[in-house]
C-alpha positions in Angstrom: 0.0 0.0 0.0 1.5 3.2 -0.9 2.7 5.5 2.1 -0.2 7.9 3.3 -3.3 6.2 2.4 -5.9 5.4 5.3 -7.3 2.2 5.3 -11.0 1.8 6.1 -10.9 -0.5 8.9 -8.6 3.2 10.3 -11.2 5.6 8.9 -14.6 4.2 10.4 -12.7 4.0 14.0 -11.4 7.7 13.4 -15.1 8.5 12.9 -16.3 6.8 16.0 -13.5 8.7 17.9 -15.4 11.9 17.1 -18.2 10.8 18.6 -17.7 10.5 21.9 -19.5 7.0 23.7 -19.5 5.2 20.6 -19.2 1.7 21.1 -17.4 0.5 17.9 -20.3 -1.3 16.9 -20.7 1.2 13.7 -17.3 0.6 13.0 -17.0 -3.1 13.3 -20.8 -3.2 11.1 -19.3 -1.3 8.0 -16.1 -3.8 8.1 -17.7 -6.7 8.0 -20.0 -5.6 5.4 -16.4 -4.2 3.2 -15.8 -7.8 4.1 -18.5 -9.1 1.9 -18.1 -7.0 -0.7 -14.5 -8.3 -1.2 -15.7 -12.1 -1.2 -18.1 -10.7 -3.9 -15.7 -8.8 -6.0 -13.7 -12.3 -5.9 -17.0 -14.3 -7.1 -17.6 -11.8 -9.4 -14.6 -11.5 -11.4 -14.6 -15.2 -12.3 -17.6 -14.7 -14.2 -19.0 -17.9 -15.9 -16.8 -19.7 -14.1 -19.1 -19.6 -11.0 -21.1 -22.4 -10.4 -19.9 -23.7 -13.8 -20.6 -27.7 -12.7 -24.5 -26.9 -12.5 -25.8 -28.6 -14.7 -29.4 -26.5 -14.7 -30.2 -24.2 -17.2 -29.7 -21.0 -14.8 -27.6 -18.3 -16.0 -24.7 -16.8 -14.4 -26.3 -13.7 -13.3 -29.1 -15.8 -11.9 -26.5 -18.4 -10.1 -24.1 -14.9 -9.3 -28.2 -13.3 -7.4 -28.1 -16.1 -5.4 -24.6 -17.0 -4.5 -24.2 -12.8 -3.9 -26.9 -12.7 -1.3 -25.9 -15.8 0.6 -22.5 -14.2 1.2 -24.1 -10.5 2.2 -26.5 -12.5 4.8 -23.6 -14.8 6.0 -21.4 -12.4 6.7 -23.6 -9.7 8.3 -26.0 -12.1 10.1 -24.2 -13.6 12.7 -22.3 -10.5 13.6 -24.3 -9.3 16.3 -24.5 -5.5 15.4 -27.9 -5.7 13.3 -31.0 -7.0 14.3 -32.5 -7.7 10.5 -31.2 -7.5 7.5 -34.0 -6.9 4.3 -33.7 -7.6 0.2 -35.5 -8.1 -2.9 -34.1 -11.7 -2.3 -36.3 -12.7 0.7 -39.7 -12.7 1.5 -39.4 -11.0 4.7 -37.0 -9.9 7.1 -33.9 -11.8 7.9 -33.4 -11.8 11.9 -30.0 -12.0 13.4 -28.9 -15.0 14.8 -26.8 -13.4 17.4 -27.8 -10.9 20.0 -29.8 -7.8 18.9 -27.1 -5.2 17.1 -28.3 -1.2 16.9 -28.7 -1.5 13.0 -31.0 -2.5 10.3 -29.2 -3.3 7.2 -31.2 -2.9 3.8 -29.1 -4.1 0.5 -29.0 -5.1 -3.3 -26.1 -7.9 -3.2 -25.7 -7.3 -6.8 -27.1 -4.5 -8.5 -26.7 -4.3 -12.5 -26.8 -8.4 -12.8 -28.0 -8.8 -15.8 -25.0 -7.2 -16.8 -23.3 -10.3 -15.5 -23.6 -12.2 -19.2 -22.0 -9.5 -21.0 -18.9 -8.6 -18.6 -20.0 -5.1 -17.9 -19.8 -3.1 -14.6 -21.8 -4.7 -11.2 -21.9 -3.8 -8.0 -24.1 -3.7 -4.4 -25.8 -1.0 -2.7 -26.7 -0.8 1.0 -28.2 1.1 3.5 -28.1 1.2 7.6 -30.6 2.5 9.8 -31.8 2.4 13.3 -33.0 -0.6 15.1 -36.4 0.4 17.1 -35.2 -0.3 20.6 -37.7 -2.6 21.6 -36.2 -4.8 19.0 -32.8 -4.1 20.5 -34.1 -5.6 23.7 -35.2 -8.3 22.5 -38.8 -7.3 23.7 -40.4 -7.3 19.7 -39.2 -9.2 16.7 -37.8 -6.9 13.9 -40.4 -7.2 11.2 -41.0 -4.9 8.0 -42.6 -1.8 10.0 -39.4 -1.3 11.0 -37.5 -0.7 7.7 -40.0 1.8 7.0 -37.9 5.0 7.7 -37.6 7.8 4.6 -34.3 8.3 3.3 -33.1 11.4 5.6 -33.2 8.6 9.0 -30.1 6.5 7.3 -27.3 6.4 9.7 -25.0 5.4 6.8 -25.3 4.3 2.8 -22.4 3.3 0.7 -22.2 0.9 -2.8 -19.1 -1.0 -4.0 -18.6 -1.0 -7.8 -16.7 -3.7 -9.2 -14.9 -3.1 -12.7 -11.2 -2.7 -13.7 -10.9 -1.8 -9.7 -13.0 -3.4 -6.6 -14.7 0.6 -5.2 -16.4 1.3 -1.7 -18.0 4.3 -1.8 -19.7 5.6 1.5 -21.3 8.7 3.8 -22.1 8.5 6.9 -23.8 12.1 6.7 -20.0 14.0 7.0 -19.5 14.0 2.9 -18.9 10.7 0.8 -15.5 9.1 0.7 -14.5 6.4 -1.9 -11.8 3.9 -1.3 -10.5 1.2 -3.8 -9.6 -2.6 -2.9 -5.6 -3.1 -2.9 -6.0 -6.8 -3.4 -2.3 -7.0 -2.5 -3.0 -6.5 1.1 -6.4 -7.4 1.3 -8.0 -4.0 2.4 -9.9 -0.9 1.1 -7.7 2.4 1.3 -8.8 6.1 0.8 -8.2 7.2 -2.6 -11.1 9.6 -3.3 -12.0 11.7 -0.4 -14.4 14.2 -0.2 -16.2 13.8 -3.7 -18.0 16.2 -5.5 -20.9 16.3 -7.9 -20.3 19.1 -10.1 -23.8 21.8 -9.8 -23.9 21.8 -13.8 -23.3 19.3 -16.1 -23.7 18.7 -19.9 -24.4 14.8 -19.8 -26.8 12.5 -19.0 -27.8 8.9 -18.7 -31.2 7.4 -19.9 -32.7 4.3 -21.8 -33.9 6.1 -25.0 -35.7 3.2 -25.8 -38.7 4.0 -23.2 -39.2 7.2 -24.7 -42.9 6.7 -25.9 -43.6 6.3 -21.7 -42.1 9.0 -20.8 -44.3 12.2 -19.1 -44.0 15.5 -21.2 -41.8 16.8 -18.5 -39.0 14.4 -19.0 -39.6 14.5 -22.8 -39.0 18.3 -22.6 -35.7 17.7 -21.1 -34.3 15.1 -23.6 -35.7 17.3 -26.5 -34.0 20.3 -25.5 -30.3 18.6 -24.7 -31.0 16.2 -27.8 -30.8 20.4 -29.7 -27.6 20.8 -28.7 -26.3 24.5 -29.2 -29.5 25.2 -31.6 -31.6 24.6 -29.1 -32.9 26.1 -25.7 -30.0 25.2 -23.7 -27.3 26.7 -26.1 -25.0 24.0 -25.5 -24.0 20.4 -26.6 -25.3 17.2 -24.2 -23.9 14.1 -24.3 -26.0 10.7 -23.9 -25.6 6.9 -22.2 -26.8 4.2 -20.8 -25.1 1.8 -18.6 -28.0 0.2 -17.1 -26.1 -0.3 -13.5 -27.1 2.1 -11.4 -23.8 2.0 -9.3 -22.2 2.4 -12.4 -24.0 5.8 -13.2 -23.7 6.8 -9.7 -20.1 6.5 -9.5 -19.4 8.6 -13.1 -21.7 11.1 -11.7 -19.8 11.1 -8.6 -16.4 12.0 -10.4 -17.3 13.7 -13.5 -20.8 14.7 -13.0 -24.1 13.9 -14.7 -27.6 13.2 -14.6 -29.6 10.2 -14.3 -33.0 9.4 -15.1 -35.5 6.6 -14.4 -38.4 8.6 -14.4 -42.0 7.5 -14.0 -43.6 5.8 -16.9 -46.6 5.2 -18.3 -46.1 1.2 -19.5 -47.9 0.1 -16.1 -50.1 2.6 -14.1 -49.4 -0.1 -10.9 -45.6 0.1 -11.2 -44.8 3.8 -12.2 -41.4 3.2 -10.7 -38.8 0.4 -11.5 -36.0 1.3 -8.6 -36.0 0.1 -5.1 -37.1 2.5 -2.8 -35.0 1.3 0.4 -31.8 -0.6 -1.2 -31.0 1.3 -4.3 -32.9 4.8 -4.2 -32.3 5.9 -0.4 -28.8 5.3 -0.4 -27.8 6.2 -3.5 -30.1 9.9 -3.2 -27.9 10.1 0.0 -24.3 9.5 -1.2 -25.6 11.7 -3.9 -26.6 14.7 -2.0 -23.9 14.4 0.7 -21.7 15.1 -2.3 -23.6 18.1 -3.5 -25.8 16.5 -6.0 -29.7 16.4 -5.5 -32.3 13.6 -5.9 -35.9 13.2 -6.7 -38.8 11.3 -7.9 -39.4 14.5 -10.2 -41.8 15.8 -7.8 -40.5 15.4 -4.7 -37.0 14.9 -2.4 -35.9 11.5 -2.5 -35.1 11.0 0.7 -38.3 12.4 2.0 -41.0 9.8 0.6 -42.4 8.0 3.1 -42.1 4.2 2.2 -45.4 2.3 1.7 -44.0 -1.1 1.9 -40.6 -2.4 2.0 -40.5 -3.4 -1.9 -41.6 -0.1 -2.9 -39.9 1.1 -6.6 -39.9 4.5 -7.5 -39.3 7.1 -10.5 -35.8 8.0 -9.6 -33.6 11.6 -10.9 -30.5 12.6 -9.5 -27.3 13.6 -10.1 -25.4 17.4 -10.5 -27.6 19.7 -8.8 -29.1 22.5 -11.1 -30.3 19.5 -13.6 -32.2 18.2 -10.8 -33.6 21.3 -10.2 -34.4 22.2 -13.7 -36.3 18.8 -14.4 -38.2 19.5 -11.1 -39.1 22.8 -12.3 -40.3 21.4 -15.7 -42.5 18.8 -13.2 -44.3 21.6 -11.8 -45.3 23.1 -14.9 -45.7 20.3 -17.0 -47.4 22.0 -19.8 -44.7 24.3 -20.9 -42.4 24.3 -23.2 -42.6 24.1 -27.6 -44.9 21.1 -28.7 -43.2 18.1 -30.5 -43.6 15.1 -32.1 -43.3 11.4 -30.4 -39.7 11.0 -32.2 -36.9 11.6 -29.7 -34.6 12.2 -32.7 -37.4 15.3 -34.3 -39.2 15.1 -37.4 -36.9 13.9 -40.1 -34.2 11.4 -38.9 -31.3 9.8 -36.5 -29.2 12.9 -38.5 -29.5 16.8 -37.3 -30.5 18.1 -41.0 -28.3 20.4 -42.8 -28.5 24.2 -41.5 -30.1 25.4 -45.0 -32.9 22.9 -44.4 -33.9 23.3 -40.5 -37.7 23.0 -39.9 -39.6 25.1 -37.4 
């Protein structure tokens, strides 16, 4: 490890110094959890390899959902600092199997796995809250209820992003920190402190393909950075798609940007398609700890009240005047030139020649 760099296992027990009467159960919760995360970033990286003597007909992000999970749960569960752990992969809560911890643990073990099959960027997302203290005290099971806290009660939120290097990027409401594996001695170290979302930005990520379901809000807002310098905004925008949100997160985090899974129109039940409590929550709070912001399009984030623990949302975020500006064009969803259904205009994929521009 090079000289100067802070390991995390250093950094969460500098934080708990500053606090005085922690016990160091904090602390000891976010190592074991980094812990996971680099038994996943092992199982990851062998790709097809996992699992490869099944003979079933599940693929290897299906075998890699499973496996994933089973190592979050068996590494956090018995530690003793949480008193339930909650994911998309279980029907209901998870109790420890050690004495009641402070903590509630909410996660995605593997975020982006469908893009498992074609060796793009994965990761996991999780979030920590407060235990009620009857639960604590062994005096009520923790049930669902108790995961039912908007997004401004999270004691902490991080996500770990594996590609070329194994990331842990975290806040525990003091700024967001990111430290990369160094597989060569086992342990995360501090290489991106104190990141930034830049307030303006000139790129964004959505799936163009959902364009018909898109509100007229949203469709404004591609419209206008789809004109470039011709248009509105006077400038040039640039476009993508990952389709991992950890993946987005973390180029939003060091080069800014804007992300959009707005709400949609294919299914009037399900106007949402991210996880409220293990992917929207923490990620809207490592966003706006770095001076991003984060909505549904009509509201903060972090303020909607959860309805039930598998709740999906519309979810916006990223450098912070964006935000703001497709919140504005929420409230007044009406304004704005008319145009067609085509996110590309009226005549093709190509910007027509300058002699030739319609109105």
């Amino acid at each position: 490890m090079p000289n100067g760099l802070k390991t995390l296992t250093r950094y969460t027990i500098e934080e708990e110094h500053r606090h005085p009467g922690s016990s160091g159960e904090f602390s000891a919760l976010v190592n074991v959890v980094a812990t996971a995360a680099k038994i996943i970033a092992n199982q990851v990286t062998r790709g097809a390899i996992v699992g490869s003597g099944v003979q079933d007909e599940t693929s290897v992000s299906g075998r890699l959902d499973v496996l994933t999970d089973e190592i979050m749960v068996g590494q956090t569960q018995w530690s003793g600092h949480l008193s339930g752990l909650l994911s998309e992969q279980h029907a209901t809560v998870l109790p420890s199997t050690q004495r009641r911890g402070k903590y509630l643990l909410a996660y995605d073990a593997l975020d982006g796995s469908s893009n498992i099959d074609v060796n793009l960027p994965v990761g996991s997302i999780f979030s920590i809250l407060r235990a009620p203290d009857a639960v604590v005290a062994g005096d009520a099971e923790p049930a669902e209820t108790d995961f039912l806290q908007p997004g401004v009660e999270q004691v902490c939120a991080g996500f770990t992003l594996y590609g070329p290097a194994t990331m842990l990027v975290l806040t525990t409401g003091s700024g967001v920190d990111g430290f990369t594996l160094d597989r060569e001695i086992g342990a995360f170290v501090l290489t991106h402190p104190q990141m930034r979302i830049p307030e303006d930005t000139s790129g964004f990520a959505i799936n163009a393909a959902n364009e018909r379901f898109w509100e007229r809000p949203v469709r404004r807002y591609v419209l206008e950075c789809l004109e470039g310098v011709e248009g509105p905004r006077g400038r040039d925008f640039n476009m993508r798609w990952v389709a991992s949100l950890v993946a987005d997160t973390f180029h939003i985090l060091t080069r800014g940007g804007l992300y959009l899974y707005p709400r949609d129109t294919r299914n009037p039940a399900l106007p949402g398609r991210v996880s409220l409590l293990y992917g929207a929550n923490p990620i809207a709070f490592i966003v706006e700890q770095a001076g991003g912001a984060a909505t549904t399009g009509h509201e903060r984030m972090m303020e909607v009240a959860p309805a039930h623990v598998h709740q999906r949302v519309p979810f916006i975020f990223g450098s912070r005047n964006e935000v703001l500006r497709i919140e504005r064009y929420h409230r007044e969803p009406d304004a704005g030139k008319r145009f067609d259904s085509s996110l590309f205009g009226t005549r093709s994929l190509f910007r027509p020649a300058k002699h030739d521009q319609r109105t």
